[in-house]
C-alpha positions as CSV (number, residue, x, y, z in Angstrom):
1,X,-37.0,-5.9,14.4
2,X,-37.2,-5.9,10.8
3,X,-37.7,-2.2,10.0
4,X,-34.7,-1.5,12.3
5,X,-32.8,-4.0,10.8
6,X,-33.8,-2.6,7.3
7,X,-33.3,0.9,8.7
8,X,-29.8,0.2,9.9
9,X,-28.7,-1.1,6.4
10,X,-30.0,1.4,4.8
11,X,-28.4,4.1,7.0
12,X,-25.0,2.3,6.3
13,X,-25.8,2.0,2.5
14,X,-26.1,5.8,2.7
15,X,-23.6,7.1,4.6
16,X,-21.1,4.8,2.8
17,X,-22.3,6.5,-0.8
18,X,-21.7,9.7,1.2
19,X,-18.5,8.9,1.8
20,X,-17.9,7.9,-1.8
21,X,-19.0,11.2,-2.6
22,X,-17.4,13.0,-0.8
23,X,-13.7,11.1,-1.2
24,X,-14.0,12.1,-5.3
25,X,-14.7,15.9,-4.5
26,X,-11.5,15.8,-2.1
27,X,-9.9,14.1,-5.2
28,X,-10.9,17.3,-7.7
29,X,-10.2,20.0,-4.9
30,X,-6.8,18.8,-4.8
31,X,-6.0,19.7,-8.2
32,X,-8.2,23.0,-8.0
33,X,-6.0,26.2,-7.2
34,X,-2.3,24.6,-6.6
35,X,0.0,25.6,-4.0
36,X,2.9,27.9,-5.3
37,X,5.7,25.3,-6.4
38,X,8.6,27.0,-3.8
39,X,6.3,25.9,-1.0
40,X,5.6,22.8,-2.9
41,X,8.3,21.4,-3.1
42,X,9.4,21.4,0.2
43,X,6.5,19.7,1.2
44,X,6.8,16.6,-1.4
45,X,10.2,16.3,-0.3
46,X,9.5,16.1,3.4
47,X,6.8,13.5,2.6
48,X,9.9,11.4,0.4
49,X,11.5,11.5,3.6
50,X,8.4,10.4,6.1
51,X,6.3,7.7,3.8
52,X,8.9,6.6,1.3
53,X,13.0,6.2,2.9
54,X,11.2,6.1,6.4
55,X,9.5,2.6,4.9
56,X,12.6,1.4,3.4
57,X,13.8,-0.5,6.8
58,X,10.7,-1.9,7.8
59,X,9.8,-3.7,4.0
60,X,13.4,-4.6,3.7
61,X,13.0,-6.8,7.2
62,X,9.9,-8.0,6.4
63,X,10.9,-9.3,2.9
64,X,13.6,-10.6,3.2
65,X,12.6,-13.3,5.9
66,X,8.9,-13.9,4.1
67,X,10.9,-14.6,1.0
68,X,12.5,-16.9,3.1
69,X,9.4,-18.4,4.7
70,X,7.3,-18.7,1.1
71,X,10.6,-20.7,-0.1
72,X,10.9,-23.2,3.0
73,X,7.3,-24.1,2.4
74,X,7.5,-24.2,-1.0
75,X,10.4,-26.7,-0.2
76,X,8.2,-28.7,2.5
77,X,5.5,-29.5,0.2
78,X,6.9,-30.6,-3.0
79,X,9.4,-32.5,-1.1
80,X,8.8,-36.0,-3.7
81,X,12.1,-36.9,-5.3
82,X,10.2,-37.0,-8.6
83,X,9.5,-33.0,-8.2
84,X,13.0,-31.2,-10.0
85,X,14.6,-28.8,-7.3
86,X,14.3,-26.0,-9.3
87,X,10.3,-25.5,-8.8
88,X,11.7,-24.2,-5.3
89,X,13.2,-20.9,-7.2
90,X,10.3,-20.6,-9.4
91,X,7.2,-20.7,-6.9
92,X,9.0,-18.7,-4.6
93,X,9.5,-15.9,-7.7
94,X,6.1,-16.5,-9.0
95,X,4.8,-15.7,-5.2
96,X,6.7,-12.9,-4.9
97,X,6.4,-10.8,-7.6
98,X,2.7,-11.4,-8.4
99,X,1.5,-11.1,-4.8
100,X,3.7,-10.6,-2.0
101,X,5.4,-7.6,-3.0
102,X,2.7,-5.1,-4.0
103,X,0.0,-6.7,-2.2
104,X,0.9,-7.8,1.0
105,X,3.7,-5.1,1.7
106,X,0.7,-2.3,0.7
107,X,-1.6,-3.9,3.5
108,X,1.2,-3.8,5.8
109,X,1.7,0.4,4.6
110,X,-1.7,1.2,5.2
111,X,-0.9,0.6,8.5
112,X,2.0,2.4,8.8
113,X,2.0,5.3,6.0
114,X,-1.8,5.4,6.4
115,X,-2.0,5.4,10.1
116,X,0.8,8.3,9.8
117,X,-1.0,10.1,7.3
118,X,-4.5,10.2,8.9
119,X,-2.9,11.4,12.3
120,X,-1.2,14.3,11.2
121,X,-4.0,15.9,9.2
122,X,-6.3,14.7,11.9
123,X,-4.2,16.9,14.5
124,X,-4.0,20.0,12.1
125,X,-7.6,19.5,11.9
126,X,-7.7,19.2,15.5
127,X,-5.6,21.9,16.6
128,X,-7.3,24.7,13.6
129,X,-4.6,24.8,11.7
130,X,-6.4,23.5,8.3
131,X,-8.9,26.4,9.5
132,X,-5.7,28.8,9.6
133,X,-4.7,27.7,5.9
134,X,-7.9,28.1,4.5
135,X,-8.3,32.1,6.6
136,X,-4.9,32.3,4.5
137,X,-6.6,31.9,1.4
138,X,-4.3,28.5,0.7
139,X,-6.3,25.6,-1.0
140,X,-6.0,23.2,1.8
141,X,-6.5,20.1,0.4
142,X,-4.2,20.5,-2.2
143,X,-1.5,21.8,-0.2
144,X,-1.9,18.7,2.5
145,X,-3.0,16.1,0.0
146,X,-1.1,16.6,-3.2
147,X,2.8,16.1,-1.9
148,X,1.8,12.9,-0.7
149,X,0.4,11.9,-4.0
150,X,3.6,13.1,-5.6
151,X,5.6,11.8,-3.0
152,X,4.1,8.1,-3.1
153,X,5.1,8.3,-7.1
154,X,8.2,6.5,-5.4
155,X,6.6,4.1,-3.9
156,X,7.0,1.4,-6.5
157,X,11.0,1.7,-5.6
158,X,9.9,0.6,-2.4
159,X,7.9,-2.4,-4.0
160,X,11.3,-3.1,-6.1
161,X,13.1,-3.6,-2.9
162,X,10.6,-5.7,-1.6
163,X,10.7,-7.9,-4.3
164,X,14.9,-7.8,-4.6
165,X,15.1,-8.8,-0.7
166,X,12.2,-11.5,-1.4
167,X,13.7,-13.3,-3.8
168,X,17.4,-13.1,-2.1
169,X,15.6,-14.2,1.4
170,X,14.1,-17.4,-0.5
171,X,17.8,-18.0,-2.0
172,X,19.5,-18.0,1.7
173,X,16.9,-19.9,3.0
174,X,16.8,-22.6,0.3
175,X,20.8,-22.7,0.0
176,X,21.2,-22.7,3.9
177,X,18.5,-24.6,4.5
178,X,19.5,-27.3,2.6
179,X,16.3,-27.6,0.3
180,X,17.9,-27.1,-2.8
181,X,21.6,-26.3,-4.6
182,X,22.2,-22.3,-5.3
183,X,22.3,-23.5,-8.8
184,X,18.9,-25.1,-8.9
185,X,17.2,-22.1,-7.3
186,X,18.9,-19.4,-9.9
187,X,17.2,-21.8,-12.5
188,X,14.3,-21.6,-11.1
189,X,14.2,-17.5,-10.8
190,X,14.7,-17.8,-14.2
191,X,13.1,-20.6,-15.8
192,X,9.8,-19.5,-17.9
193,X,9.6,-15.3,-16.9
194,X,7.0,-13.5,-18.5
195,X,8.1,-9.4,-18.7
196,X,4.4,-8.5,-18.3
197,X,4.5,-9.9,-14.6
198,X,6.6,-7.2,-13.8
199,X,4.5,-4.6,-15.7
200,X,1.3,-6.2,-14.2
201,X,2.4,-5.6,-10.4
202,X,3.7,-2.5,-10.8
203,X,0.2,-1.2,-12.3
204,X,-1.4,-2.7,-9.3
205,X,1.6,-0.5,-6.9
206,X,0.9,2.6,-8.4
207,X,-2.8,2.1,-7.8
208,X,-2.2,0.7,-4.2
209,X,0.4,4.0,-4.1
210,X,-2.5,6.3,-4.5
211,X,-5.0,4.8,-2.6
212,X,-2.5,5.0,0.3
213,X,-2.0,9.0,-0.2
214,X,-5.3,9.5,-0.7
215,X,-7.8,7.2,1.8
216,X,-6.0,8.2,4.9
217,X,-5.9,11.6,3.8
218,X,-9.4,11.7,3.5
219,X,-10.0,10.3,7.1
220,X,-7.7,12.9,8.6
221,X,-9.5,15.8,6.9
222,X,-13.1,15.2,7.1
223,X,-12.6,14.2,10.7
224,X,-14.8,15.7,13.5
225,X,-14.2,15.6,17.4
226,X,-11.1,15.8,19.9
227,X,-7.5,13.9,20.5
228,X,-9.3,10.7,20.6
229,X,-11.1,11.0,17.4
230,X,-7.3,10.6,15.2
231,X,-7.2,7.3,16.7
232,X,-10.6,6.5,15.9
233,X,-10.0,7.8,12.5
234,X,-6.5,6.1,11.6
235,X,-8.0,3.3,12.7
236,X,-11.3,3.7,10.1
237,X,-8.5,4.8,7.6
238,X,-6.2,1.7,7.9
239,X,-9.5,-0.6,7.6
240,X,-10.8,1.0,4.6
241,X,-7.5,1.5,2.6
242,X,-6.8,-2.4,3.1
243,X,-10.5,-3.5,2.3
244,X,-9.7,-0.9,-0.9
245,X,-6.4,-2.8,-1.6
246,X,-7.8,-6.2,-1.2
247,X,-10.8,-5.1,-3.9
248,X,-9.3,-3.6,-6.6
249,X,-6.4,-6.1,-6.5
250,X,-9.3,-9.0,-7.3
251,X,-10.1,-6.5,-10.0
252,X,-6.8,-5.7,-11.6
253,X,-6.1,-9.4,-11.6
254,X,-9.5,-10.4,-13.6
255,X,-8.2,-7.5,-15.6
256,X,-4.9,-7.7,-15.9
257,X,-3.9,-11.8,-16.4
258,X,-8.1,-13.0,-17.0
């Protein structure tokens, strides 16, 4: 029991550092032998359209009522006469910007963009068509990897939006609510902003942006098997690209405001 016990963590330990391995020599391919920039561009801005204004709908519902939901909470607990109103505005801010925005809404994309990515490449894997590129003489990874890269360039606009429709879903739910005045809470946006908080979650988005174009993309490539391998393998991809997210986040905070 033991030895296969031993055995099985060790067979995990390898395959995982395999993995590794192989993910950084996807990352160098895709910047070996570049795709001719006609063709290029058309392919970043078809992946504009798909991962980036295809998002914009879903983070701006979401947002808006979670901004709404941190601020009613907020509200709830510090709910002692002694506690000034405006505390409403400024945890809700301080929740939003910091965490909610580029964390939580790049979890929730991992799924979607992720899931996305990893299907398509799986099915041109699938189907031969990756095969066909490479017959072709076309560096494949860089031609199916590399736009998305580009393309998720945008994605802290995205995050922007999340954090616009945040903080204006905490003021309608404060204001209509009845928690606090609309004065109180815009002096609580306010009150005490540090610029860096700003600069520190959009160096974690552009981190979480590349992970998101890159992970999936990995899982849809190096995939092996039939139809029912892409789910098997967005699935692996949405898993890993989350557990990625949640890491390096823990990281770039100890980093970042340690």
């Amino acid at each position: 029991m033991g030895s296969f016990f031993y055995f099985s963590i060790n067979y995990i330990f390898m395959n995982y550092l395999h993995n590794i391995g192989s993910y950084f020599l996807m990352i160098g391919e895709m910047l070996r032998k570049p795709t001719k920039w006609s063709v290029m561009k058309q392919l970043i801005l078809k992946d504009i359209e798909d991962l980036i204004i295809g998002s914009i709908g879903i983070v701006a519902f979401i947002s808006f009522f979670v901004g709404g939901v941190v601020t009613i909470q907020t509200a709830l607990n510090i709910d002692n006469p002694l506690i000034p109103k405006y505390l409403v505005g400024f945890a809700t801010r301080q929740s939003v910007i910091l965490e909610f925005a580029p964390t939580f809404i790049s979890v929730i994309m991992a799924g979607k963009m992720g899931s996305f990515i990893t299907s398509s490449i799986g099915t041109m894997r699938v189907t031969e068509q990756i095969d066909a590129l490479e017959v072709m003489g076309i560096n494949s990874v860089n031609y199916l990897v590399f736009p998305k890269v580009i393309a998720l360039f945008l994605y802290p606009f995205v995050i922007s939006i999340a954090m616009f429709l945040g903080i204006i879903g905490g003021m309608a739910a404060c204001v209509y609510g009845g928690f606090s005045s609309f004065e109180d809470y815009v002096i609580g946006v306010q009150m005490d902003f540090i610029p860096f908080h700003m600069a520190y979650a959009f160096i974690k988005t552009f981190v979480f942006a590349f992970l998101l174009a890159t992970i999936p993309s990995f899982h849809g490539y190096y995939m092996k098997g039939g139809a029912l391998e892409v789910g098997k393998a967005s699935t692996t991809a949405f898993v890993w690209t989350s557990v990625s997210i949640i890491l390096l986040n823990y990281i770039l905070t100890q980093m970042l405001l340690s």
